[in-house]
C-alpha positions in Angstrom: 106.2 58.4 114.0 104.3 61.2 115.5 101.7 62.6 113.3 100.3 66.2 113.1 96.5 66.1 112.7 95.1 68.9 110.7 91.3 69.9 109.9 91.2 71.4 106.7 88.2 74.9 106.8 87.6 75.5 103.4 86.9 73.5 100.2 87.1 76.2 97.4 89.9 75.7 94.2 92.8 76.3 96.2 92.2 73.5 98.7 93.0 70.9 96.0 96.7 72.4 96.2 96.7 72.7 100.4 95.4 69.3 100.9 97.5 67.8 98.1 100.4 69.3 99.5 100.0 68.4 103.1 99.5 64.1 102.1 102.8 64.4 100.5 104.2 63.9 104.1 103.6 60.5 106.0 103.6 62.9 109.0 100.4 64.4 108.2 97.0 63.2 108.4 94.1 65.3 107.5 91.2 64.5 109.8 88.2 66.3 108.8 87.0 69.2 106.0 84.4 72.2 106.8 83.2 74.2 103.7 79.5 76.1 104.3 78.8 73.3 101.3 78.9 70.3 102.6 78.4 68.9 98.9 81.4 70.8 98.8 83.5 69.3 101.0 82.4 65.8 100.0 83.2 66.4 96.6 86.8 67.8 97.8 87.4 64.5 100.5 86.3 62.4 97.8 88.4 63.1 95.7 91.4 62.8 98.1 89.4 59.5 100.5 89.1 62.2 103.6 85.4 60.6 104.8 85.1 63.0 107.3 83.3 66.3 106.1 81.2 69.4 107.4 79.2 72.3 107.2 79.3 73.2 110.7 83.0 74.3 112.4 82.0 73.7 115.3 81.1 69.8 115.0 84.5 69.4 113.7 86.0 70.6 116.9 83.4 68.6 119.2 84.4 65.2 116.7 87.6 65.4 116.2 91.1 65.6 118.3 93.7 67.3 116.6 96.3 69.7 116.6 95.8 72.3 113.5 93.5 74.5 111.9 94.7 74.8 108.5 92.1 78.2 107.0 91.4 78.1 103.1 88.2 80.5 103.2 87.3 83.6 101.7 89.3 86.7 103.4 86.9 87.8 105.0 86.2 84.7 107.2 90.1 84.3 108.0 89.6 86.5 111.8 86.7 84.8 112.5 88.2 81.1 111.8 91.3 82.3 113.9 89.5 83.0 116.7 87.7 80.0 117.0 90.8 77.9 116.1 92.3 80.0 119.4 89.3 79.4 121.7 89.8 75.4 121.2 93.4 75.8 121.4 94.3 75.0 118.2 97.3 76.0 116.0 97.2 77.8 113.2 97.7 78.2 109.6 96.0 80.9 107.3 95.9 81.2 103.7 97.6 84.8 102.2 96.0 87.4 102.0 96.0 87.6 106.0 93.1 89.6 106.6 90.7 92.2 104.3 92.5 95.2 106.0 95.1 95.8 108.5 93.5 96.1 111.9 92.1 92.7 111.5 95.3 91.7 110.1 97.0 93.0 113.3 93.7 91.7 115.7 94.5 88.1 114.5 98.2 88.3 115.3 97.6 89.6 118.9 95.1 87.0 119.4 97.3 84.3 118.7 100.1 85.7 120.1 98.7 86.2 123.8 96.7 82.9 123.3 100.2 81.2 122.8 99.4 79.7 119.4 101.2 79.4 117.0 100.3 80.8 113.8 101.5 80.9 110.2 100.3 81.8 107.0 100.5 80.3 103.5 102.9 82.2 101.8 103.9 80.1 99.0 105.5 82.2 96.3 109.0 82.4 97.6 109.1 78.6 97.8 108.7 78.5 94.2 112.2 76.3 93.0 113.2 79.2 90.5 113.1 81.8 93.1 114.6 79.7 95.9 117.7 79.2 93.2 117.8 83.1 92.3 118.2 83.8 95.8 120.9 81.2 96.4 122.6 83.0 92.9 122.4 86.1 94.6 124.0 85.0 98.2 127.0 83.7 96.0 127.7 87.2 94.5 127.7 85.8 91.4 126.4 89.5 90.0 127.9 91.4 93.2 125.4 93.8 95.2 122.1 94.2 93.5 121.4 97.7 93.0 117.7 97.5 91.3 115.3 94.7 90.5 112.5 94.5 88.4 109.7 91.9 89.3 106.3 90.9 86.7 103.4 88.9 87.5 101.5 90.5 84.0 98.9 88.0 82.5 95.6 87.7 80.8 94.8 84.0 82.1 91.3 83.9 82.8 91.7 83.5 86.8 88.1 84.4 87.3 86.8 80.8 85.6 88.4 78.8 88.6 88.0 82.0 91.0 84.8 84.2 90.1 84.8 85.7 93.8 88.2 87.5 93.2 86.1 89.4 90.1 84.0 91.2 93.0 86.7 92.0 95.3 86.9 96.1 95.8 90.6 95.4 96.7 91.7 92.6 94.2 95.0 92.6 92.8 97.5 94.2 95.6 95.6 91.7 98.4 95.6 89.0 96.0 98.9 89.0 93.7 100.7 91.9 95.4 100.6 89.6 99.0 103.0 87.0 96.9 104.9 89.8 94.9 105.7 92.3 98.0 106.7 88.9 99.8 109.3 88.0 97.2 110.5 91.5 97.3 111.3 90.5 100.8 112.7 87.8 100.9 115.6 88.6 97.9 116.5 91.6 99.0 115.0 92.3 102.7 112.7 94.8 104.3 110.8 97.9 102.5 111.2 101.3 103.7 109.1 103.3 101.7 106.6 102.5 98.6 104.9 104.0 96.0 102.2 102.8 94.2 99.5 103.3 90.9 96.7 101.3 90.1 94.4 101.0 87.4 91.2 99.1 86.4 91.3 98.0 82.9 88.7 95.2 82.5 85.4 96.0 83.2 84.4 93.3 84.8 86.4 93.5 87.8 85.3 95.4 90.6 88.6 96.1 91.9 91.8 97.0 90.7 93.5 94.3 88.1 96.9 96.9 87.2 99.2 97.8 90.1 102.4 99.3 89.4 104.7 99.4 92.4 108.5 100.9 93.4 109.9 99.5 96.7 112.9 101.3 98.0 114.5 98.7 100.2 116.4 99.1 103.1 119.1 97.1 101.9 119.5 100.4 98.6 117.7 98.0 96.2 114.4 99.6 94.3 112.5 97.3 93.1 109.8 97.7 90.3 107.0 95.3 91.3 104.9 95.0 88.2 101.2 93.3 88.2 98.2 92.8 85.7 95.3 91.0 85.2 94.7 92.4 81.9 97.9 92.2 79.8 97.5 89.9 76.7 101.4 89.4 75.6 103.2 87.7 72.8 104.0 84.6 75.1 101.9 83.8 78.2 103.8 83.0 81.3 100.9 82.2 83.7 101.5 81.8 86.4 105.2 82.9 86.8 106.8 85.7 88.1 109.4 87.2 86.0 112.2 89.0 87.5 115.6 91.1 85.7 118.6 92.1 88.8 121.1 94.2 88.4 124.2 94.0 90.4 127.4 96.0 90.3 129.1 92.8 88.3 126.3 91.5 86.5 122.6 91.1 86.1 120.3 88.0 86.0 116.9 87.5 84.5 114.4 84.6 85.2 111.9 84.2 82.2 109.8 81.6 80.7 110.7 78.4 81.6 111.4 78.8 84.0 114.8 79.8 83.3 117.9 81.5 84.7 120.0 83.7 82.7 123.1 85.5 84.3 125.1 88.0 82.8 129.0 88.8 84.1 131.9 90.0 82.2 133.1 86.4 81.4 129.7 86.4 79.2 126.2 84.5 79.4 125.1 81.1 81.4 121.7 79.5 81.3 120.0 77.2 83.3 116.5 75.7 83.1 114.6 75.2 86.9 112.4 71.8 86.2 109.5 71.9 89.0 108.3 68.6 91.1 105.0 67.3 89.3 102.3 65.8 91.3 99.3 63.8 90.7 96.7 66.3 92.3 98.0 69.4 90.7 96.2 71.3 87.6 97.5 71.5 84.1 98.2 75.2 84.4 99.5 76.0 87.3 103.2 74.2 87.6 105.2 76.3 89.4 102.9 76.6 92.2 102.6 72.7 93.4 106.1 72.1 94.4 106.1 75.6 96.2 102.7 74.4 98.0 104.6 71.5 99.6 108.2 73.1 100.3 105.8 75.8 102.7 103.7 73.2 104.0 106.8 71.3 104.7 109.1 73.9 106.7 105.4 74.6 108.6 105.7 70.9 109.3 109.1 71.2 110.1 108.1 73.8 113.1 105.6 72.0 114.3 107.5 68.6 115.1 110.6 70.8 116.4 112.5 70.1 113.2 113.0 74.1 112.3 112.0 77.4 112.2 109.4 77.9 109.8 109.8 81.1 107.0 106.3 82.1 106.7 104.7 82.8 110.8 102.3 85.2 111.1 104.9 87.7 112.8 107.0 87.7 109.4 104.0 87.9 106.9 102.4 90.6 109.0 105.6 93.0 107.9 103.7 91.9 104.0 100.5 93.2 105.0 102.1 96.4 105.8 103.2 97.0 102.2 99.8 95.4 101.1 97.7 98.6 102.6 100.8 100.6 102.4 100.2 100.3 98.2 96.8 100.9 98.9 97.3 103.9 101.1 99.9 105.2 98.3 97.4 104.7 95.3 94.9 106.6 97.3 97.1 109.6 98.1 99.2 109.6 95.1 102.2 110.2 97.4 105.5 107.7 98.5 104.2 106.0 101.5 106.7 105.5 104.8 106.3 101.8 106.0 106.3 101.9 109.7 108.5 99.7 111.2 
């Protein structure tokens, strides 16, 4: 069996999800960890037996032969991780957001584009099972052509206990949540052509926005209401799912708590209940995520052995940075924002 060797730059508290994901496959072996704290990085290989862990990049490249740099740093390291993955040759795979703004964003993908490397980013959210199924529901017609969508991510979960860093962000929720929502959009109902965008900053101990209110006009005639908060206490919590109500010219279908599937025709209501994969390594509150984690890191795997074309390259994620800074661009102007093509 061939087996795709991957060093792991990063320890922080989305690794445990990456590097949980990736030993699901017998295909995978994870050869080393970097984190700027080595205690770090022990702690992290510990708790998964990966003896091999550093605070220097570089002495994982002079140590170690493999064939991936899988990047699970802060943003603001991602370029200059890329470019040292290229200059050894190495593949690629970045975690979302792709870069703090969209030069870098579009520096990165150059770089590994005329370096011949192939690059991908973890986009995870449309791997979720619930959202896979909504989109097979809506390739079966079952509610005719969409027409509008609404989508929520609106939570008061205290993310800042497992993730203080994302309290000091200037740009916080659009790079953070709206990289996974804008995503989604994309991948129901196809590319954006124009945007417009509100944000707000209601707790005040966030440096950047933690409200964004979006509408996406699609190409395809769907607009899509892409709602996200930080700061929304509601009657029943639904951390850390995205909640979704389509209309289609015969029908509509909402995805709630659950999660669960509720479509609407003329012939009346069906329900159906989406169970997600449970693993060992995963945290108690995050359950949709998990089984999302290792459907991306599997069709990644799948590109890299030849198997298939994976969803989530940097070429297709870099048309969800564009909305990314096109919201930002939009809140800043108060004005509908053209997204170039």
């Amino acid at each position: 069996m061939k087996k795709v060797k991957i060093a792991v730059f990063g320890c922080g508290f989305w690794s445990q999800f990456q590097i949980g994901g990736w030993l699901e496959f017998p295909e995978v072996e994870i050869v080393a960890l970097y984190n700027r704290t080595l205690s770090r990085a022990q702690a992290r290989g510990g708790q998964f037996g990966i003896g091999n862990c550093y605070d220097d990049p570089e002495a994982v490249f002079r140590n170690h032969d493999f064939d991936v740099v899988d990047i699970i740093t802060d943003v603001d390291t991602h370029c200059h991780f890329v470019e040292l993955a290229v200059r050894h040759g190495k593949d690629v795979i970045c975690q979302k957001p792709m870069a703090p703004d969209f030069e870098t964003a579009q520096q990165m993908l150059l770089l590994c584009r005329e370096a011949g490397v192939r690059y991908y980013v973890h986009e995870n959210y449309r791997w979720q099972p619930q959202i896979r199924r909504v989109k097979r529901l809506l390739e079966s017609g079952v509610i005719g052509e969409p027409f509008r969508a609404r989508t929520a991510f609106n939570t008061a979960y205290p993310v800042f206990v497992n993730q203080p860093f994302l309290a000091e962000l200037e740009q916080f929720a659009i790079t953070d949540q709206g990289s996974h929502q804008f995503d989604v959009c994309r991948f129901l109902f196809g590319e954006v052509s124009s945007l417009y965008t509100r944000t707000q900053t209601v707790n005040r101990g966030v440096k950047g926005e933690d409200v964004v209110t979006t509408v996406l006009q699609m190409k395809s005639g769907v607009v899509c209401n892409s709602e996200i908060s930080f700061a929304s206490l509601l009657e029943r919590e639904a951390f850390p799912q995205t909640l979704m109500l389509i209309e289609g010219s015969k029908g509509s279908m909402r995805l709630d708590i659950g999660p669960e599937i509720r479509v609407t025709t003329k012939n009346g209501t069906t329900c159906e209940t989406v169970t997600p994969e449970r693993y060992s390594w995963q945290h108690p509150d995050y359950k949709v995520e998990p089984p999302s984690i290792v459907s991306c890191n599997g069709s990644i795997l799948d590109d890299l052995l030849g198997r298939g074309k994976a969803e989530t390259t940097g070429e297709d994620n870099f048309e969800t940075v564009k909305l990314v800074f096109s919201a930002y661009e939009s809140a800043r102007q108060n004005a509908v924002v053209h997204v170039k093509g």
